[in-house]
N, C-alpha and C positions, 0 to 999 in steps of 0.2 A: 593423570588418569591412564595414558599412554605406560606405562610402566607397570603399573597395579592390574589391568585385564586379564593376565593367563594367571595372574591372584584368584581373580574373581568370578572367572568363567568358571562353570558348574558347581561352586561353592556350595551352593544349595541343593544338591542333586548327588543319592545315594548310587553312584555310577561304577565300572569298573574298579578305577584304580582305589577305591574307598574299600569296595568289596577285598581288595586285594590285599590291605592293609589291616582290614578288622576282621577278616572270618577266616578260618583257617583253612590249610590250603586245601584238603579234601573236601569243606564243603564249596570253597570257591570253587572246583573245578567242578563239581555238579552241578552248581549254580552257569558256569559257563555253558556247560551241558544242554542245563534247562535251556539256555537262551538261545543260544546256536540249533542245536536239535530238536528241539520240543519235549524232550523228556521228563515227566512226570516229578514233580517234586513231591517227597514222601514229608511227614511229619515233623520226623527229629532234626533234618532237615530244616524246612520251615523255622522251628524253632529258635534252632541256631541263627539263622538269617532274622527274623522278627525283634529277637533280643540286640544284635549288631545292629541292629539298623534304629532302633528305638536309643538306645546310648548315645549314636552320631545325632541323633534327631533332638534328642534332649540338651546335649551340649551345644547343638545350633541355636537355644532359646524354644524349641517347637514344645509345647505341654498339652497336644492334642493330636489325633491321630484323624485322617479319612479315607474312604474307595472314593477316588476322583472316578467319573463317568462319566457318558457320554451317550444322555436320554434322546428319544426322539425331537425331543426340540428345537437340536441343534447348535445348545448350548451344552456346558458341563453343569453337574449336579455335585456337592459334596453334602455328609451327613456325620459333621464331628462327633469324636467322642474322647475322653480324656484320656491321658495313662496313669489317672491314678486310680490307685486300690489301697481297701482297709488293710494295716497291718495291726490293728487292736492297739489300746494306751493309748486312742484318740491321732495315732500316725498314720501315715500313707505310706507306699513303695511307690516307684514306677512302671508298669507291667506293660508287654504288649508281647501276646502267644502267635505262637506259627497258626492258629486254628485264626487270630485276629486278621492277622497278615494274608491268609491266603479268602478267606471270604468274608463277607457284610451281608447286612440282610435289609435294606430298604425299601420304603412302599413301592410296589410296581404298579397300583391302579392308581396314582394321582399321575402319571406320567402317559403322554401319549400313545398310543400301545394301537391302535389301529382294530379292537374286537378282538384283542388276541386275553386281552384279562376283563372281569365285569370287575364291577365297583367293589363289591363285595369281598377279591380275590385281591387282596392286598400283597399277598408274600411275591418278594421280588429276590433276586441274588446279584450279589456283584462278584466278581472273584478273576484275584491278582492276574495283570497281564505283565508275566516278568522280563518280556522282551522291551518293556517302556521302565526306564528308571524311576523310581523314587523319588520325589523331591519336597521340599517346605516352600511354602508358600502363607504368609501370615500366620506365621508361627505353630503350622499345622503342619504335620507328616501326608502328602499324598500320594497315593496309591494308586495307580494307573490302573484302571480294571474294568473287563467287562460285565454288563448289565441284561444279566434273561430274570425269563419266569422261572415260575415252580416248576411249569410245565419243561421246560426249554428253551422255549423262546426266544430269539434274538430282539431285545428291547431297547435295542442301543445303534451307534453308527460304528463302532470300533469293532465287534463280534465279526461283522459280514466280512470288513477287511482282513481281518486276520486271516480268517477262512479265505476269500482271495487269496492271500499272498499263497499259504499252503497249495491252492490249489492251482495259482499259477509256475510254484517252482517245482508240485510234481512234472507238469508237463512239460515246460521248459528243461528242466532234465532229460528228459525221453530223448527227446530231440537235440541237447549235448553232447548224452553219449551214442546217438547216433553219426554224432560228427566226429565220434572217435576221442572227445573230448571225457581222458578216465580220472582226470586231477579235480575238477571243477566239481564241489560235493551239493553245491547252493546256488539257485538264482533268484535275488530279489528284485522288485521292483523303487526305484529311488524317487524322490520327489522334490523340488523347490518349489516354496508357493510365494509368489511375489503378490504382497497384501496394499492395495489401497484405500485410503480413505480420507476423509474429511476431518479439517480441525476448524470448531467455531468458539469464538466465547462464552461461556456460561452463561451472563447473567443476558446475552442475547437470546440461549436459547431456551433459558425457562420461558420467555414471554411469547412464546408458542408453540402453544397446546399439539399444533400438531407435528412437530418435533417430538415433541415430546412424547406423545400418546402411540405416534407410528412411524418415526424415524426418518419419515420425511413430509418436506412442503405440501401441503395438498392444496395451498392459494400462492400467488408470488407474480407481478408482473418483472421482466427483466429490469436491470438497471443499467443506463446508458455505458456502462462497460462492463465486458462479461470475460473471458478469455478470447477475446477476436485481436488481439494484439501477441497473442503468444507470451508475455512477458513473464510469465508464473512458472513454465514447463523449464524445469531444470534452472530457476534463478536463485541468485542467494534468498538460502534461507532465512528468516525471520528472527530476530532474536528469541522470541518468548516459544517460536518453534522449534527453533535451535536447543533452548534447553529444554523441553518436551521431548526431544528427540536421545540427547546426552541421558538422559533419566532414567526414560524408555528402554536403552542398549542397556545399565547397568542394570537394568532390572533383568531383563532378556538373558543376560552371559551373567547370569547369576546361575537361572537354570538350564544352563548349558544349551540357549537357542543361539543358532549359528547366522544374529545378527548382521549381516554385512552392507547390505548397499538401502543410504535412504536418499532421496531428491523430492525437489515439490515436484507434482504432477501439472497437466495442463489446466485444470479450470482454478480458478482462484481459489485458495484453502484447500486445496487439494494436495495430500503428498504419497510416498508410496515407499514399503520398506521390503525387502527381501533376504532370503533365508541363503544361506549355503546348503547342495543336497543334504540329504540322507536316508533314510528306511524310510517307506510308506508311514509305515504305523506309527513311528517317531516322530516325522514331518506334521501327521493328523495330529499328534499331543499338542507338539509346538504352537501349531498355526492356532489351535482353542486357546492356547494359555496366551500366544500374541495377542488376540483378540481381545483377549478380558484386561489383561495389561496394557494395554494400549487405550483403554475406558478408565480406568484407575488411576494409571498417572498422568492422563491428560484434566480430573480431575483434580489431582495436587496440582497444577497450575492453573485454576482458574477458566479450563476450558471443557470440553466437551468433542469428544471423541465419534463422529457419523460415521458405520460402516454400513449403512444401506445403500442400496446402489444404486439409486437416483433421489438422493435428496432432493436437488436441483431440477427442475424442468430448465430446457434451456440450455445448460450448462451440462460439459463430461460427466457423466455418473462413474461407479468405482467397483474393479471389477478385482479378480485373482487369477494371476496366470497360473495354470501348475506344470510346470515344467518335468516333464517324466519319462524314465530312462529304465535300462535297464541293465544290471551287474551284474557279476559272479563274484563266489567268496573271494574270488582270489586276485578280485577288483577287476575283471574285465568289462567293458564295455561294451554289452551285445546292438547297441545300434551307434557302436564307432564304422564310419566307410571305411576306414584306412586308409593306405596310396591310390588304392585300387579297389571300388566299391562294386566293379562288374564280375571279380573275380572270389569275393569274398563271399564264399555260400554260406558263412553262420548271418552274416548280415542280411544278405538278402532273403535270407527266410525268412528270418524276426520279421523285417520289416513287411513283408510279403503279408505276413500273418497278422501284421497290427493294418495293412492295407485291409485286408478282406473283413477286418475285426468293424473298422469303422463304418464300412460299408453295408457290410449285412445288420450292422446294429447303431442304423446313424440315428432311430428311434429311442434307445436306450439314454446314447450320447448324451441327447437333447434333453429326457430327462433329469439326466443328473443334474441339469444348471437349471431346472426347472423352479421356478419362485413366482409371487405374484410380483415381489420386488424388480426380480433381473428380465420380468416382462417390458416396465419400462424405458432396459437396456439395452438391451439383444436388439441388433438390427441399428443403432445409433453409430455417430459417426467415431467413439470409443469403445466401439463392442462389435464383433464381426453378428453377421447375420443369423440368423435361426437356421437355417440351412448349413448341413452340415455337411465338411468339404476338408480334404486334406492338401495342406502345400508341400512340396519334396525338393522344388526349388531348379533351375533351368539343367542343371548338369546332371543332377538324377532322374528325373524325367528323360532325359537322353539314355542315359542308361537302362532302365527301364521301358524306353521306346527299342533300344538294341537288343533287349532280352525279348520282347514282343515279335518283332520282325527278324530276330534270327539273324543278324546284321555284327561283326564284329564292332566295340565302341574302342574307338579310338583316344578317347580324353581329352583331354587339355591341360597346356600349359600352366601353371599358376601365373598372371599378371602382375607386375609390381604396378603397386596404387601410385600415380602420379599425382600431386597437388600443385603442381606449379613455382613451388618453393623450394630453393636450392636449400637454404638451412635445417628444415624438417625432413626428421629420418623417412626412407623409403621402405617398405612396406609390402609383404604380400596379399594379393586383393583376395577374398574370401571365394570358392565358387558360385556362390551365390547368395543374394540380398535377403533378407530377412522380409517377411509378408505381414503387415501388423496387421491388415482385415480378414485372414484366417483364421479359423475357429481352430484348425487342427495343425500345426504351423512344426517343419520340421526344420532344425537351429543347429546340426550340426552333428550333435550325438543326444539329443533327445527330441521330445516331441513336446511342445507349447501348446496344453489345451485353455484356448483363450476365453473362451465362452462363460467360466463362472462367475459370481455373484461376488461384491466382497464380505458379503454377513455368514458364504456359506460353508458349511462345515467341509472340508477336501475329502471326507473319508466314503463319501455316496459316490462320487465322481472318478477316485480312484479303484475301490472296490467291484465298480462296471468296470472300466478299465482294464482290469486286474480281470474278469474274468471270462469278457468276451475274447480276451487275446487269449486266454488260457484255452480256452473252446478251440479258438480255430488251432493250436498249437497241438491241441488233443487230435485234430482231425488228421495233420499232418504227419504226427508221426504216426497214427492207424496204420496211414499209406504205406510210410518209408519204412516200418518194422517187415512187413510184409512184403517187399519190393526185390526184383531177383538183379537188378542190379540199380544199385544205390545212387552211384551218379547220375544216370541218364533217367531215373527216376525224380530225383533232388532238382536235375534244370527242367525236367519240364514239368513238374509242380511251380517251379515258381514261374514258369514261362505261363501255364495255363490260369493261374491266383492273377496277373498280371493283365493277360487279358480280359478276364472275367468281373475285375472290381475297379478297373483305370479310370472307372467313369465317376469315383469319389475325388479324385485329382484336379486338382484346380490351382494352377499358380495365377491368377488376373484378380481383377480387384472383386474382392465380394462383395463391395458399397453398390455397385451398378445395377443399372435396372436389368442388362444384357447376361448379366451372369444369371438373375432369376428367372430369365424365358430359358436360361439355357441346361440350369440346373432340373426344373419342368421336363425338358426335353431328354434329361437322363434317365429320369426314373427319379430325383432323388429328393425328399421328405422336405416342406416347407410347413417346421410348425410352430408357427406362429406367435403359439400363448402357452400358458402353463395348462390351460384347459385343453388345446389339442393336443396334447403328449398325455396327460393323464391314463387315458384307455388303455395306452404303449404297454404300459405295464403288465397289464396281461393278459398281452399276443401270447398265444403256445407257444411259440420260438424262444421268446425270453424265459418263461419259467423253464420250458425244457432246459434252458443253459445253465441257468442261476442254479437248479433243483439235481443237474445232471452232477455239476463238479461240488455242491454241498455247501453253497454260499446262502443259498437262503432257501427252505423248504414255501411250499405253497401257499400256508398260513401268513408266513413271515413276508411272503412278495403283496399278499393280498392286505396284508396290514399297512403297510407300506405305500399302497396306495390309497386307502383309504385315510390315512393320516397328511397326503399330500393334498386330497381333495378336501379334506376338513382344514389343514389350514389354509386355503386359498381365500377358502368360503370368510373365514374368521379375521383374516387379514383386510380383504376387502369390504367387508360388514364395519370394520372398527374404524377404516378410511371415513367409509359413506358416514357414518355416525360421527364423527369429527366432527366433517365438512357442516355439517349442520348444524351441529352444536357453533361452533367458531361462525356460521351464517348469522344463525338465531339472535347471539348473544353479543356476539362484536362487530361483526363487518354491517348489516341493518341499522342499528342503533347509530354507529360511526358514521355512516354514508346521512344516514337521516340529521344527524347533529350539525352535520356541514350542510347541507340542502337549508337545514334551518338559517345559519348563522350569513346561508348568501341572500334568503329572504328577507333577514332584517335588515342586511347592507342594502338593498335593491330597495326595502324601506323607506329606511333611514334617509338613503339618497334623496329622494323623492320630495320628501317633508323639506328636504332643506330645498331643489327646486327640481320642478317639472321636465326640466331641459337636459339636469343632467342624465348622460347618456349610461344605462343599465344594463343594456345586452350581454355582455357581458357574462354576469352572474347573473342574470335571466339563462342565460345559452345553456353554461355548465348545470344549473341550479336543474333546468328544464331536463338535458343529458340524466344526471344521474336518479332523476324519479323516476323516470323513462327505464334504467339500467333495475335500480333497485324494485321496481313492478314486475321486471322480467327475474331477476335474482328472486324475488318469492314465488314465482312460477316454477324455477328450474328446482327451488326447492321440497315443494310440493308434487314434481316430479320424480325425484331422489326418495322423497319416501315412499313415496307412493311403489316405486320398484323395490325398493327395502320388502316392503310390508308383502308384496306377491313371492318375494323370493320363501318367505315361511311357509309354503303350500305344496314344497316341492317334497316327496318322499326322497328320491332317489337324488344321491351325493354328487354325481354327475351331471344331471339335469339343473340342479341348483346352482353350480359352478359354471354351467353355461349362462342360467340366467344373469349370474352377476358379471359375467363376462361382456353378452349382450345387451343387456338394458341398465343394471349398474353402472358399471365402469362408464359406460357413453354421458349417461345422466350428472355423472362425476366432472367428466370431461368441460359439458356445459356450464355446469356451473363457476367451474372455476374459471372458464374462459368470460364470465360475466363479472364475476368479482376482479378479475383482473384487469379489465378494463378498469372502473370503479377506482381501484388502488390508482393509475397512473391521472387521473382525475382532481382526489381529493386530496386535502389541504395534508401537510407533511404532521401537522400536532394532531390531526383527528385519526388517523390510520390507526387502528387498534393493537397491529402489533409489527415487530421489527421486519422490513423491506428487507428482498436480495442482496440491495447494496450493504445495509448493515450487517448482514450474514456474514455474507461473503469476503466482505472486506473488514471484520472486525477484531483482525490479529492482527496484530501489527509488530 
């Protein structure tokens, strides 16, 4: 296999050097044009590209064409269609036009849309985004593209970022060539998203429903060994995950995803794969098409693919780092230090500007990771806290205390790493350690936002990203265009951004209770749930930023949130309805069968004599009538908060309720059933334990 990869990478992906090879050279270099520039692809054009690319597509076995997209859902949509057409005498041809290639027209009122379409108002558009390549994918041509209305609308998660990116690299320009920088035509934003998840057996996980139904556990008592041994994080991998894994990359570097580093994770069945950078926008493709691929061929081997992010109570949930940088065309590094990170003013203003970005918009932040799912996660001993907080790491911090206080910074040596072994090479020590209970964690030459979900789409997280920095970068160079002299204007912008937002800096542990009296005592945002961030959305501050640089109009922000709070609402509704369903029907009846069968042993006993001693299965028998009494109480509670949540008009007020009296009613219950579980007999439990979950790959 080793030999055959740079065969097989991007095989399937209508990319550069393909285009370079079948379209001739005047349209390839418009085509470069388009992609680089933005520049308007005209017809004949199209044409020509639509036909080349339908030939490759046909010779690769693909006999159907689609606009891949990217609906509110947060998953992708496709809506195939054939290449073939009547050529009369009962033959076909194979056809595919620039007019196919560059737009689609799919329903946009079956898709989440937030009040931006009625039912009624079906016409949707998709149309080619040619900065994302082409690829086949089950024998289909797809077409990376975005998805509005009739109206305009941005109906999609890939539109807003685009618009980011554009509207971070005008301003990041300003502020280039205010540094005198006249070669540098581009600044993008780059992205790795390091993907976690879970791998269970199949036929473990059809036998529950709620697995099945909502992606994760909603009853489960632990089982006498969980990850408290460490023995999972980083151990040989599993044979049947080992080739899950081998299958997985060939599928991955088929379409050219820049599969590189996999390991198991800490909690048992838990493992973790990571990308090499690239473009925002590309990154966002990858990490949907990881996702789906990573479901698929985990189904060719008989298993079952969890990317929700607390399947497990108990146990690590699974999160995505996205690790995020920022370049120029001409590949620089705008948040490289260098030797010298006190003296490097393109650095320090970047950085200054993504300081003050997180600060004045730690609300935004927290949205973006916002889920009813990664409410389970947030705040756990795998997931840094709700509270949002940037680490910069002891030596910049220094730096940034000498740009404060006006203090020359004198540096430091690099240390060579000692380990005590004359045989092991020696080594320079980093200046500083990496923070894993950081939400905003700074690695070098980018920034680790630790905080997402692993089910969640990267393009909402980056596209804030993308354009609160682009905001404060717009503010700066306002300043510096204006400024009668440039240096002494440049240090004490960042001198004055430095004091003014230090109080998002945090290098200490975020797990502590002392960092949250202390974060309190900043000023700085503890929100908690995906219900307290909801409103976030539309503070005047955010739409003025969103609406100011053209990332999302008013409509488009308010849709947006009403699509967040509808699915909270829908998420936790189909929880609660589980739980009771799976009460009703399996955990009752089970508990009851076993209560029976210690009745007739306590019996049975009896008959044969008086003396033998029953306690026993009197004790438990007594225990679980007692449990299962209260288990229809806690049920009859759960609906009974179901059934008030119907009464609410207003989308907020509803999402509190289920926040408040749901979710807790949830809580109870399952803390009764799981008792219950550790009780009764191993043949009566209705459906597969923790430990078979969890330990069921072998």
């Amino acid at each position: 296999m080793e030999n055959k990869v740079p065969e097989i990478f991007g095989s399937m992906v209508f990319h550069e050097h393909v285009m370079k090879e079948r379209l001739p050279k005047s349209t390839y270099k418009t085509m470069r044009k388009v992609m680089e520039e933005g520049k308007r692809l005209d017809k004949e054009v199209a044409d020509i590209v639509a036909n080349a690319m339908k030939d490759w597509a046909v010779e690769k076995g693909a006999t159907h064409f689609t606009h891949w997209f990217q609906p509110m859902t947060g998953i992708t949509a496709e809506k195939h269609d054939s290449f073939i057409a009547p050529a009369g005498d009962g033959q076909i041809v194979m056809e595919f036009s620039g007019k196919e290639l560059i737009q689609g027209e799919p329903d946009a009122s079956s898709f989440p849309n937030g009040g931006l379409r009625a039912t009624f108002e079906a016409r949707g558009y998709t149309a080619w985004d040619p900065t994302s390549f082409a690829f086949i994918k089950d024998n289909t041509l797809c077409i990376p593209t975005a998805f509005y209305s009739y109206g305009g609308q941005a109906l999609d998660k890939k539109t807003p970022l685009l618009r980011s990116m554009e509207a971070f690299n005008k301003q990041a320009m300003r502020i280039i060539r205010l540094l005198g920088d006249t070669e540098t035509n581009r600044v993008i934003t780059t992205v790795g998203s390091e993907q976690e998840y879970f791998l269970i057996d199949k036929e473990v996980y059809l036998k529950r429903k709620d697995l099945v139904y909502c992606g994760r556990t909603l009853y489960g008592a632990m089982p006498p060994k969980g990850q408290e041994l460490d023995d999972h994080y980083f151990g040989a991998i599993k044979p049947r995950v080992k080739d899950f894994m081998t299958d997985l990359n060939i599928e991955l570097w088929k379409l050219g995803i820049l599969s590189k580093t996999e390991h198991n994770e800490v909690a048992p069945a838990q493992h973790e794969l990571a990308p090499v950078f690239t473009t925002v926008n590309i990154a966002c493709d990858h990490n949907q098409l990881t996702m789906e691929l990573m479901k698929k061929v985990a189904d060719r081997h008989g298993l079952v693919c969890l990317l929700h992010e607390k399947p497990f109570d108990g146990v690590n949930g699974s999160g995505k780092h996205n690790n995020w940088s920022i370049s120029t065309d001409l590949g620089a590094n705008l948040l490289e230090p260098g030797d010298s990170p006190a003296e490097n003013t393109r650095f320090l203003l970047f950085l200054v500007a993504l300081i003050k970005a997180v600060d004045e918009y730690q609300d935004m932040l927290r949205l973006s990771v916002a889920s009813a799912g990664n409410d389970h996660r947030l705040g756990a001993n795998e997931a840094p806290p709700a509270i949002v907080s940037m680490f910069v790491g002891e030596d910049l911090e220094e730096v940034l205390d000498s740009i404060e206080s006006g203090a020359e910074y004198a540096g430091k040596d690099r240390e060579m790493m000692k380990v005590g072994v004359h045989v092991l090479p020696r080594f320079f020590k980093d200046t500083t350690d990496r923070n894993r209970t950081s939400p905003f964690a700074f690695t070098g030459n980018k920034f680790e936002f630790r905080m997402l979900g692993s089910a969640v789409s990267i393009a909402c997280p980056n596209f804030i990203l993308n354009t609160i920095v682009a905001e404060e970068l717009s503010l700066f160079a306002d300043q510096l265009e204006t400024a009668e002299d440039f240096t002494t204007a440049v240090n004490e912008l960042i001198r004055t951004t430095v004091i003014e937002h230090k109080r998002i800096i945090f290098n200490g542990n975020n797990y502590s209770d002392e960092w949250v009296v202390e974060a309190e005592k900043r000023g700085l945002l503890n929100l908690k749930t995906t219900v307290d961030v909801m409103p976030y959305y539309l503070e005047e501050k955010n739409v003025t930023a969103f609406t100011k640089h053209r990332v999302l109009t008013k409509e488009e922000i308010y849709s947006r949130y009403e699509i967040l709070v509808e699915n909270y609402i829908k998420v936790v509704h189909i929880e609660a309805l589980t739980m009771l369903d799976l009460g009703k029907k399996s955990i009752l009846p089970a508990v009851s069968a076993y209560v029976k069968e210690l009745a007739e042993t306590v019996a049975l006993k009896r008959q044969i004599s008086a003396a033998i001693n029953c306690q026993s299965e009197e004790g438990v028998a007594v225990e679980l009538s007692d449990l299962c009494a209260d288990f229809a109480d806690k049920m009859k509670k759960l609906q009974d908060s179901l059934a008030k949540a119907k009464g609410f008009g207003d989308g907020q007020a509803e999402a509190e309720h289920y926040k408040n009296a749901v979710i807790p009613a949830m809580v109870e219950l399952r803390a009764i059933a799981d008792k219950m579980e550790e009780e009764v007999g191993g043949k009566y439990w209705p459906f597969p334990t923790y430990g078979e979950l969890l330990f069921s790959v072998l």
